[in-house]
LUMLO-8701 format. One record per atom (N, C-alpha, C): residue in three letters; x, z negated, y negated. Coordinates in steps of 0.2 Angstrom, whole numbers, plus 5000, padded with zeros to 4 digits. Layout:
! LUMLO-8701
alaXZY ...
! end
This chain:
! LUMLO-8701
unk509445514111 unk509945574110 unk510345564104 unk510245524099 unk510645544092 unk511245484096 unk511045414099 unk511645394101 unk512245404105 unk511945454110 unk512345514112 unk512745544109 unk512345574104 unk512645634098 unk513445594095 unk513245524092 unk513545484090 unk514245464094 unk514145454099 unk514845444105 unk515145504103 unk514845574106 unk515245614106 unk515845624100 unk515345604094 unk515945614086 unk516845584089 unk516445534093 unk517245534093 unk517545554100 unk517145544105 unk517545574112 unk517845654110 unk517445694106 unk517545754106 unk518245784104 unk518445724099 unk519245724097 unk519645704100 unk519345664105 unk519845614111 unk519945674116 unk519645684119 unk519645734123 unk520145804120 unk519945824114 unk520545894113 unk521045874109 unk521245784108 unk521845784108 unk522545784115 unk522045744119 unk522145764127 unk522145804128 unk521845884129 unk521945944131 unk522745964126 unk522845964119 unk523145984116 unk524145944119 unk524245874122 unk524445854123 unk524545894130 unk524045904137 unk524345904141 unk524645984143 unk524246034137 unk524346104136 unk525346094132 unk525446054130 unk525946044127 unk526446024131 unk526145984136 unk526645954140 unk526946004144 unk526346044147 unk526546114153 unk527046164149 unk526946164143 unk527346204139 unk528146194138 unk528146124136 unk528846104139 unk529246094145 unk528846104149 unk529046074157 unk529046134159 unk528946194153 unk528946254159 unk528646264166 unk527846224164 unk527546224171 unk526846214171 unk526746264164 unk525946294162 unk525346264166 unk524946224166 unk524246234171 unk523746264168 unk523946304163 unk523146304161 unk523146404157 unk522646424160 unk522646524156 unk522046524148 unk522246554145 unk521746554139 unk521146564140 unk521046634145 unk520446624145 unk519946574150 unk520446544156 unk519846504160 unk519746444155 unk520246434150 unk520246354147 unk519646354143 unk519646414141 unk519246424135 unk518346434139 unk518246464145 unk517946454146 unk517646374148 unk518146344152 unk517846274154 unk517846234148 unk518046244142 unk517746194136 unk517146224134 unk517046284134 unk516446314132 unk515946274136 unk516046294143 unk515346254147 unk515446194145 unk515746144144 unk515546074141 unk515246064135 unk515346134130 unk514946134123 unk514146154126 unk514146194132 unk513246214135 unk513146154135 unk513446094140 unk513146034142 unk512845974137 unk513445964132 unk513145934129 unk512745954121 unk512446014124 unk512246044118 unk511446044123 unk511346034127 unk510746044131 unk510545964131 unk510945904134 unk511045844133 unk510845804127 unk511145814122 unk510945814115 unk510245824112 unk510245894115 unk509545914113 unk508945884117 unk508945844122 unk508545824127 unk508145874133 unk508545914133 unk508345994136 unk508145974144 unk507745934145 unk507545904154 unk506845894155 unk507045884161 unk506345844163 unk506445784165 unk506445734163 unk506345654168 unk505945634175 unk506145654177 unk505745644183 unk505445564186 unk506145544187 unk506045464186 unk506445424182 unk506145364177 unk506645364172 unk507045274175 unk507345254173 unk507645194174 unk506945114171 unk507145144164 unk506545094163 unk505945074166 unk505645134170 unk504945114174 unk505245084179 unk505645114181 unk505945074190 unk506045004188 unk506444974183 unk506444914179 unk506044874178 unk505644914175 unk504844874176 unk504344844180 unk504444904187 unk503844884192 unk504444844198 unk505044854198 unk505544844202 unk505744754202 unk506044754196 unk506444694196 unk506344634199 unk506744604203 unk506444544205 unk506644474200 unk507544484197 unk507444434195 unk507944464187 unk508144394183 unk508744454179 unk509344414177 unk509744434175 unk510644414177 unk510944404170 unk510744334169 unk510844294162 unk511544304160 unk512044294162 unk512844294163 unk513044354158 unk513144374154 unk513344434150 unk513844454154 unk514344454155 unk515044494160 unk514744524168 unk514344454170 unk514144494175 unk513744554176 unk513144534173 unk512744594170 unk512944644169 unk513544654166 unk514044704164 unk514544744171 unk514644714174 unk515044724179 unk514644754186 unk514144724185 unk513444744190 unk513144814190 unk513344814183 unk512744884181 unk513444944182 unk514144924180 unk514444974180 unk514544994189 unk514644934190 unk514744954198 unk514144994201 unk513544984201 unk512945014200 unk512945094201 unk513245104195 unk513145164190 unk513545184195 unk514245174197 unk514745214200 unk514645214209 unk514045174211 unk513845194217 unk513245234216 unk513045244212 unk512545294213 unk512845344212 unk513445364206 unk513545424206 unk514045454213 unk514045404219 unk514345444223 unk513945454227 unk513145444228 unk512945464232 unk512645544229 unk512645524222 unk512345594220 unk512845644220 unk513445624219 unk513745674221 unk513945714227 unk513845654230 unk513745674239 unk513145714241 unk512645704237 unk511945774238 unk512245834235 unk512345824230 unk512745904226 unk513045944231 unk513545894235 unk514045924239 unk513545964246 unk513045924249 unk512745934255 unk512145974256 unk511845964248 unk511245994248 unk511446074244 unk511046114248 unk510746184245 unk510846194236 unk510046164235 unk509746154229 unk510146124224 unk510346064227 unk510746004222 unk511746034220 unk511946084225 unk512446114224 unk512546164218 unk511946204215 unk511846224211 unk511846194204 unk512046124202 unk511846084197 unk512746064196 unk512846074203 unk513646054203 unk514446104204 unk514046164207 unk514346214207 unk514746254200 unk514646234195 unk514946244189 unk515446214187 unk515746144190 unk516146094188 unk516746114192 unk516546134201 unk517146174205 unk517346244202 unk516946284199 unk516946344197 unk517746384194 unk518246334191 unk518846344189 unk519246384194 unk519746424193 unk520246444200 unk520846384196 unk520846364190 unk521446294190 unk521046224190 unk521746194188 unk521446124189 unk521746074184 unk521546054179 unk521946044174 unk521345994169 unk521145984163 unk521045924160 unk520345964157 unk520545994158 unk519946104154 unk519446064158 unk519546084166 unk518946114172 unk518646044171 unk518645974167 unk518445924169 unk517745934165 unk517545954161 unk517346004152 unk516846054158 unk517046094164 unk516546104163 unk515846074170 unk515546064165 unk514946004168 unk514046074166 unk513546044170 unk513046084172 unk512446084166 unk512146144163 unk511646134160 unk510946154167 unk510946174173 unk510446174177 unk510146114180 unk510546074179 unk510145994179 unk509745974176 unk509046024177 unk508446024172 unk508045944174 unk508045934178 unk507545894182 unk508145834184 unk507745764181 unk508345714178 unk507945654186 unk508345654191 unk508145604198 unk508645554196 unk509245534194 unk509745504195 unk509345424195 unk508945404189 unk508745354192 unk508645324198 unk508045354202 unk508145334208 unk508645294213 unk509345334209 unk509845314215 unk510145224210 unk509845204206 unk509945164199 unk509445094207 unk509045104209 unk508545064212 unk508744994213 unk509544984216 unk509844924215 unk509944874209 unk509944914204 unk510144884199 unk509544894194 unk508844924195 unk508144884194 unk508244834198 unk508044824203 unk507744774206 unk508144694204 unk509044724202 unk509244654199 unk509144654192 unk508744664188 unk508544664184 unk508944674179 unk509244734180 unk510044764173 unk509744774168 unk509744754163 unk509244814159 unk509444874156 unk509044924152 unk509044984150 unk509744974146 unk509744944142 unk510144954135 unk510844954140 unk510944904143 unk511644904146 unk511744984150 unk511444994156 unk511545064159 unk511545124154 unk510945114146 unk511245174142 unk511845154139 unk511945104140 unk512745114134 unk513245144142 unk513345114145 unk513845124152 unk513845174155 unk513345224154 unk513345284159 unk513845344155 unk513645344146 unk514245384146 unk514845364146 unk514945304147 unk515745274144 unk516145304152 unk515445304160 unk515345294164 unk515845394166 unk515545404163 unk515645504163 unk516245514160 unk516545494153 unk517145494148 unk517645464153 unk517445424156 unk518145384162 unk518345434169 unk518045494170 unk518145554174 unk518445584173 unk518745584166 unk519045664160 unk519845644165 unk520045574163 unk520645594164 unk521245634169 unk520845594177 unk521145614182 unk520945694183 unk521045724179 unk521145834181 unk521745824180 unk522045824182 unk522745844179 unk523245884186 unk523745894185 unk524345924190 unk525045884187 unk524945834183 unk525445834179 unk525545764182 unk525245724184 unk525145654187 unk525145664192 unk525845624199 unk525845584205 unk525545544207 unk525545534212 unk525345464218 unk525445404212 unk524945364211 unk524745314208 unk525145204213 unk525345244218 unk525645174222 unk524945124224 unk525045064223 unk524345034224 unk523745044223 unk523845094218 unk522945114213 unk522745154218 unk523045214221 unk522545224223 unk522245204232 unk522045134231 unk521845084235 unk521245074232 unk521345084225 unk520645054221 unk520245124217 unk520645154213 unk520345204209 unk520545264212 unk520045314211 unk520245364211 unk520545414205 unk521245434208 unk521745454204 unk521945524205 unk522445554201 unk522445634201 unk522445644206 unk522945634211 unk522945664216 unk522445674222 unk521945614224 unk521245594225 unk520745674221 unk520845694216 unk520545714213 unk520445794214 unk521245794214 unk521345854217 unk521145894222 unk521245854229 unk521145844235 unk520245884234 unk519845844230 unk519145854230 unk518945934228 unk519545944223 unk519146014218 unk519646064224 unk519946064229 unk520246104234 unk519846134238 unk519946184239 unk519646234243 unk519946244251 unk520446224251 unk520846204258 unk520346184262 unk520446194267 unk519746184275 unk519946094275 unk520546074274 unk520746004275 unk520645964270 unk520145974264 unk519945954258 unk519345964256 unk518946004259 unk518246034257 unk517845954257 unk517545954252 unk517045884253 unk517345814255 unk517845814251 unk518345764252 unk518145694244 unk518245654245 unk518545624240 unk518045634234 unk517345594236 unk516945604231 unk516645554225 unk516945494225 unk516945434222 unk517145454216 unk516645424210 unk517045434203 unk517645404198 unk517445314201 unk517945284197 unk518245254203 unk517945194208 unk518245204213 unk518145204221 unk518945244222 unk518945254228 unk518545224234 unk518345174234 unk517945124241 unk517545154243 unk517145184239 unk516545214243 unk516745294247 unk517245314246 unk517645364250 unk517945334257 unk518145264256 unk518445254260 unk517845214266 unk517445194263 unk516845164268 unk516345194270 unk516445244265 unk515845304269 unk516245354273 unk516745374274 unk517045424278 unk517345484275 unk517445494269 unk517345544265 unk518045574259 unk518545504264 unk519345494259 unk519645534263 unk520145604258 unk520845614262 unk521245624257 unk522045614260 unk522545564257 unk522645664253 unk523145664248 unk523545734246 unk523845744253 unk523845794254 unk524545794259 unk525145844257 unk525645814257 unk526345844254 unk526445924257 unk526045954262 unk526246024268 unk525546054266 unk525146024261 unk524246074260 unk524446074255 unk524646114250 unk524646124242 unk523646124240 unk523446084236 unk522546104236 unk522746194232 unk522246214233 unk522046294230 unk521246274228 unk521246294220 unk520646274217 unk520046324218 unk519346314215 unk519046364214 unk518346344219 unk517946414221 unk517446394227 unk517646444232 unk517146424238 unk517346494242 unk516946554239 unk516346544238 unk516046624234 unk516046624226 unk516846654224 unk516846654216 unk516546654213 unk516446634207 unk516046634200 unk516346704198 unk516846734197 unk517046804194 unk516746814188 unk516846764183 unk516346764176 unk516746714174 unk516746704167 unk517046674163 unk516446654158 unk515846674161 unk515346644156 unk514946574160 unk515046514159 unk514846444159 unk513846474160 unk513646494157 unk512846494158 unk512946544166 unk513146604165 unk513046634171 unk513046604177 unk513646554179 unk514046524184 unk513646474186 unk513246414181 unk512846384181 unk512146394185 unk512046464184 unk511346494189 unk511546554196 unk512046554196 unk512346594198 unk512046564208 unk512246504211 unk511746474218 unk511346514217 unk510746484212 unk510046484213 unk509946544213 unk510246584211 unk509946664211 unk510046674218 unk510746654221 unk510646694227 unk510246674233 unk510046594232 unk509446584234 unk508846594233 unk508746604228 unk507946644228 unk507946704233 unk508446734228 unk508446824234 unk508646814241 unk509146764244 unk508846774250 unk508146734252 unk507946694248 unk507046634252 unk506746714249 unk506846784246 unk506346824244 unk506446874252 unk506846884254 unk507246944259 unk507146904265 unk507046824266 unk507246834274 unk506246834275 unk506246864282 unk505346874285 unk505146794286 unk505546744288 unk505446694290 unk505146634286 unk504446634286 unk504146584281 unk504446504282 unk504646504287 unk504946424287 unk505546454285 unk506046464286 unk506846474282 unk506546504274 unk505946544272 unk505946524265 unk505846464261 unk505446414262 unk505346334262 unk506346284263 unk506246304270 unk506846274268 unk507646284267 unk507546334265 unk508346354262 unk508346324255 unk508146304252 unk508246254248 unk508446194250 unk508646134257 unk508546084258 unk509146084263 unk509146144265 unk509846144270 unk510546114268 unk510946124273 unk511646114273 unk511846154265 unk512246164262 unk512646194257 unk512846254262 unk512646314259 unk513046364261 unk512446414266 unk512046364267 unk511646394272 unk511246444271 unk511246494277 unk510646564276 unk510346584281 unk509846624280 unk509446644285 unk509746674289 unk509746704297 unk510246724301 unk510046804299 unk509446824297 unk509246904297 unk509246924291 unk509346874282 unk509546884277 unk510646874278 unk510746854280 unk511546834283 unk511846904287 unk511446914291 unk511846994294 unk511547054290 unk511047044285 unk510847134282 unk511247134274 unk511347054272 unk511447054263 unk512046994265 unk512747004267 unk513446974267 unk513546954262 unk513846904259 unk514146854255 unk514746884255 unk515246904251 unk516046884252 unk516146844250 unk516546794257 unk516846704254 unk517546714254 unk517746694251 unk518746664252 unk518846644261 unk519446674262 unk519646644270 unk520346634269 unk520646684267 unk521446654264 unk521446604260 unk521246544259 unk521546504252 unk522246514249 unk522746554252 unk523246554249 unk523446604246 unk522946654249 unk523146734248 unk522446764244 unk521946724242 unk521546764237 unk521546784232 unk521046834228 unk521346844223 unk520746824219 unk521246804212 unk520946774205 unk520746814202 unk520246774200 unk519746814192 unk520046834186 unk520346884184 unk520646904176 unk520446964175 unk520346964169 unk520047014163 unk520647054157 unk520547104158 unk521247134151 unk521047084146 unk521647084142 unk521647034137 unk522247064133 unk522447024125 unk522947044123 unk523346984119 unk523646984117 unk523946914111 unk523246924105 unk523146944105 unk522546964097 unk521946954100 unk521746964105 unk521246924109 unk521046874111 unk521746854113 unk521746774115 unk521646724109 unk521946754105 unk521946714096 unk521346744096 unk520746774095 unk520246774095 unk519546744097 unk519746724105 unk519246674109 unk519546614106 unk520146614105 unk520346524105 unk519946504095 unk520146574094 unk519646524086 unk519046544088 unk518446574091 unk517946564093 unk517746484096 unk518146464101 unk518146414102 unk518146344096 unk518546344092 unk518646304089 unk518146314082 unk517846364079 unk517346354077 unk516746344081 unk516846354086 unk516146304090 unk516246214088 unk516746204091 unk516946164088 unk516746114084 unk517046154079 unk516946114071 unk516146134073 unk515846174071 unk514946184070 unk514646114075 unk514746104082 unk514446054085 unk514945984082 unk515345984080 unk515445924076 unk515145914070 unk514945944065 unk514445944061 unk513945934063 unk513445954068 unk513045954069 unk512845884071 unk513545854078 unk513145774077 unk513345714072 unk513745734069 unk513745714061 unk513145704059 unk512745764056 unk512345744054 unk511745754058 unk511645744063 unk511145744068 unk510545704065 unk510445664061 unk509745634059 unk509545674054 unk509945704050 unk509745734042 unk509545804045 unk509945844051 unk509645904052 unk508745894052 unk508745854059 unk507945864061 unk507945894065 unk507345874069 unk507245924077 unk507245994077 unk506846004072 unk506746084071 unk507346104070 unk507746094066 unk508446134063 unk508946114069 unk508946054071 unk509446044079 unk509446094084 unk508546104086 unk508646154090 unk508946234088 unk508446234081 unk508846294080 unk509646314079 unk510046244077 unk510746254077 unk510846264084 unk510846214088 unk511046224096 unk510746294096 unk510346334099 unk510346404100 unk510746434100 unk510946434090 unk511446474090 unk511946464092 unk512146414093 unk513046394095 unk512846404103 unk512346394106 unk512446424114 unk512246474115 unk512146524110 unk512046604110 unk512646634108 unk513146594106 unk513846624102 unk514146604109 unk514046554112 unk514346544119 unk514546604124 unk513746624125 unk513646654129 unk513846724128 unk513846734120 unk514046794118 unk514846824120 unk515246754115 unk515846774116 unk516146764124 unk515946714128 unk516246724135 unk515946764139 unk515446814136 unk515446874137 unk515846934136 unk516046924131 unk516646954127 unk517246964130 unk517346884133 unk517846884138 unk517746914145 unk517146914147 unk517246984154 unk517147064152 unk517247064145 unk517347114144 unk516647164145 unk516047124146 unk515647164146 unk515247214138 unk515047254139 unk514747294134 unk514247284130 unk513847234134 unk513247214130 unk513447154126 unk514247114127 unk514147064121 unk514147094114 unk514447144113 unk514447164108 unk513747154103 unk513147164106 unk512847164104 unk512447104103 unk512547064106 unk512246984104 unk512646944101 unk513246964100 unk513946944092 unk513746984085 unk513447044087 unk513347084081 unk512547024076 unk512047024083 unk511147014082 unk511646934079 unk511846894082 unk512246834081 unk512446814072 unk512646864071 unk513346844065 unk512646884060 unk512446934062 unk511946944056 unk511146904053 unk511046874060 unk510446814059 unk510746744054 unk511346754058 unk511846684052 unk511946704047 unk512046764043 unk512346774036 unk511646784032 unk510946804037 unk510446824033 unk510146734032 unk510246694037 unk510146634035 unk510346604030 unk510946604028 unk511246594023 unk511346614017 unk511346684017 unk510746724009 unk510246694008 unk509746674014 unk509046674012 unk509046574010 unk509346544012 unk509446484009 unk510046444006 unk510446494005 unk510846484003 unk511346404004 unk511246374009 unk511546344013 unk511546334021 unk511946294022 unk512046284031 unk511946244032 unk511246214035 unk510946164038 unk511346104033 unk511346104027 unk511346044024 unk512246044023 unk512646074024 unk513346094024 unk513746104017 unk513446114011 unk513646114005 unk513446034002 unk513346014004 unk513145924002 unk514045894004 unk514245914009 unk514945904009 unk515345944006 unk515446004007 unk515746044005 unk515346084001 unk515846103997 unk515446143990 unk515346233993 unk515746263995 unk515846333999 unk515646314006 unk515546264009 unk515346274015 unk514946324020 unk514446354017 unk513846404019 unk514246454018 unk514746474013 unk514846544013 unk515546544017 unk515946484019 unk516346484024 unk516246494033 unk515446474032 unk515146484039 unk514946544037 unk514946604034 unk514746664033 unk515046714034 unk515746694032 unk516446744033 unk516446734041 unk516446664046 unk516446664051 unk516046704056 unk515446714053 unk515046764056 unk515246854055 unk515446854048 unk515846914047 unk516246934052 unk516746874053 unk517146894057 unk516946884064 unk516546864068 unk516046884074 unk516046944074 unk515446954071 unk515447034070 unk515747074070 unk516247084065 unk517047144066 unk517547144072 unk517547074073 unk517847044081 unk517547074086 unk516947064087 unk516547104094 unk516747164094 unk516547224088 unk516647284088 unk517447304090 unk517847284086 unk518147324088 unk518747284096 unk518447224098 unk518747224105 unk518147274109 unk517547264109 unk517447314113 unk517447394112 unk517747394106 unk517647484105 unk518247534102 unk518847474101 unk519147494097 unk519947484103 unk520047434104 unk520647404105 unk520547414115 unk520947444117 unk521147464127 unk520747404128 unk520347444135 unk519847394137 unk519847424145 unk520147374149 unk520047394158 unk519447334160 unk519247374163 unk518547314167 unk518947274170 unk518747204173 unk518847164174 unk519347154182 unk519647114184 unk520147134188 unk520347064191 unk520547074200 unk520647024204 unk521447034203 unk521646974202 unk522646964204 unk522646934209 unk523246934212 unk523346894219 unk523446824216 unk523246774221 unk523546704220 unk524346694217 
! end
C-alpha cells in the first residue's frame, strides 16, 4: 500500500496539472467540456478510491502470488520480455473484466460509477469505484502465473497499467490516423462512455484496441451519432459514495420484492439491467429513451458556491497529499483515522452540492471533531514538523467548513435540485 501511496505523490499532480490544462483549453476555444459541480464531483470520487486503495479497504479473494505459486510452469529470464508479457497480460485481463462489469448484474455495480458523468472530459476518467470490495482480478492474471511473471513486475505495471487510461477522456482530441488500429484513442473512448443505442457496450479495451476488434466489441465514432454521455438509469447525485451503491440497492430491493425464489438467487448473475417480470411491472425504473432529449442533473448554485466546492476540493487535496507524504510516520491507526475524515468531508460536501439538509450537519460534526483534535493535540497528524502554523492552518479550514455549511444551507437562496434539458 505505502508503494501505491508513493506513486500517487506524483501521478496526483500530473493528473490536475492535465485537468487545469485541458479546463483551460475549453476556455479558450470557447468550447467548455466541463460544469463545476460534475468536475468536482468526479475528482472527489477518485479521492474515495484511492483513499479506500491506499487504505487496503478489500478483500483478496484471489491473490496473484498464490496463482504464481501453485500455477507457473516455467519463468521468462529475458527482462524486456517479461516486461512486455506481463503488460500485455495485464491489458488482456482488464478487457475481459471490463467486459463482466459491462454484462454482469453484480460486477456493473463496481463499474457503474466511472459511466455515472452526464459529460465526458479528463474529470469523469477520476471517477473510479470504492464498491470493489472483493479483489477477483487475479484470476483473470492465470496466463501470466502460469508463465511465470512474477509479482514484483505485475505490482509495479498494474498502476502505470490504470495511469495510462487518464488520457483518452477528452472531447478535445480527433481521430488518431493509424493509431487507432492499435490503441485505443479518444474517440474509441468516447464511443464507450455513450449512451446512444449504437454504442452501448462498445469499445472495451484499455490500452489496446485488438481485443475489441477480435472479440466483436469495436465500433468506429460515427460522424451522424453525436455519443451523449451518462447511464440510462441516472445517478441524480453528485455524491461519488451514493452513486457507487446506488445498482446494488436496487437489486437487493428488487431480489427482496420479487415472490420468485429462483429470480432472487439469480438476479445477481443476470444480463446487466435485468429484473424480475412481477418486480418490473409493480416498482418501474425510469430509464433514458431520448438520448438527445434528456434531461441533466443540476442543483442551484451561485459564483460563491462554486468557489466554495472548488476550495473544498482542493484542500482535500492538499490533506491527501500530505497524508501520502507522510504515509509511514502517520501509522495505520492515524491513516485510517485521516482517510475517514477526508472521505466524510467527501461525502459531506458533495452532499452539499445536492443541496441536501442533512449535510449541514455532518460539515458541522466534521469541522468540530477536527479543531477539537487539534486543541486536544495540538498538531495535525505530525503537520507542524513541516510547517510551524500548519495545525492551526488545518483549523481555520475546518472553521471555514463549518460557517460554509451553514449558511449555504440556511442562509444563501436554496431551490432543490433540478433536471435541464440536454
Amino acid at each position: 500500500m505505502e508503494s501505491y501511496a508513493q506513486a500517487l505523490l506524483y501521478a496526483i499532480p500530473f493528473f490536475l496539472i492535465l485537468l487545469i490544462f485541458e479546463i483551460s483549453y475549453g476556455f479558450f476555444i470557447k468550447d467548455q467540456k466541463h460544469k463545476v459541480m460534475d468536475s468536482v464531483s468526479s475528482i472527489s470520487s477518485g479521492f474515495t478510491n484511492i483513499i479506500k486503495d491506499t487504505l487496503g479497504l478489500g478483500i483478496i479473494l484471489v491473490s496473484y502470488p498464490l496463482l504464481l505459486k501453485y500455477l507457473a510452469i516455467t519463468e521468462i529470464k529475458t527482462s524486456w520480455v517479461v516486461w512486455l508479457i506481463a503488460f500485455v497480460a495485464i491489458d488482456f485481463a482488464s478487457y475481459w473484466n471490463h467486459r463482466l462489469n459491462h454484462k454482469v448484474n453484480i460486477f456493473w455495480n463496481q463499474h457503474v460509477i466511472h459511466h455515472s458523468s452526464e459529460e465526458f472530459n479528463l474529470a469523469c476518467a477520476l471517477r473510479q469505484p470504492i464498491s470493489n470490495i472483493f479483489g477477483y482480478f487475479a484470476l483473470l492474471l492465470i496466463p501470466a502465473a502460469v508463465l511465470g511473471v512474477p509479482n514484483e513486475i505485475i505490482a509495479v505495471l498494474a498502476p502505470i497499467h490504470l495511469f495510462a487510461q487518464f488520457w483518452y477522456h477528452t472531447q478535445h482530441i480527433g481521430k488518431l490516423g493509424w493509431l487507432e488500429y492499435i490503441i485505443v484513442t479518444p474517440s474509441q473512448h468516447r464511443v464507450h462512455h455513450a449512451i446512444n443505442p449504437e454504442y452501448i457496450d462498445k469499445n472495451l479495451a484499455a490500452i489496446f484496441c485488438i481485443w475489441d476488434r477480435w472479440f466483436g466489441t469495436f465500433q468506429e465514432e460515427l460522424d451522424d451519432v453525436p455519443p451523449q454521455y451518462g447511464v440510462l438509469k441516472p445517478a441524480s447525485t453528485w455524491n461519488p459514495v451514493l452513486i457507487n451503491f446506488q445498482h446494488f440497492w436496487r437489486l437487493t430491493q428488487d431480489a427482496w420484492r420479487t415472490k420468485s425464489f429462483k429470480d432472487k438467487l439469480r438476479i445477481w448473475f443476470m444480463p446487466t439491467g435485468w429484473r424480475p417480470n412481477d418486480v418490473k411491472e409493480k416498482y418501474p425504473i425510469k430509464v433514458i429513451e431520448d438520448v438527445y432529449g434528456f434531461a441533466r442533473y443540476e442543483t442551484s448554485s451561485s459564483p460563491l458556491f462554486d468557489i466554495y466546492v472548488i476550495f473544498q476540493l482542493l484542500i482535500t487535496v492538499a490533506l491527501l497529499w500530505f497524508m501520502f507524504f507522510n504515509y509511514s510516520q502517520i501509522g495505520i491507526d492515524g491513516l485510517l483515522l485521516f482517510g475517514t475524515l477526508v472521505f466524510v468531508g467527501i461525502y459531506g460536501y458533495t452532499s452539499l452540492m445536492d443541496r441536501k439538509q442533512h449535510a449541514v450537519w455532518i460539515e458541522v460534526l466534521r469541522g468540530g471533531l477536527g479543531i477539537a483534535m487539534i486543541l486536544w493535540t495540538k498538531d495535525w497528524f505530525g503537520i507542524n514538523a513541516y510547517f510551524e502554523w500548519g495545525a492551526w492552518l488545518v483549523a481555520i479550514y475546518f472553521a471555514i467548513t463549518i460557517l460554509g455549511s451553514i449558511y449555504f444551507t440556511f442562509f444563501e437562496k436554496n431551490t432543490s435540485p433540478s433536471q435541464l434539458p440536454a
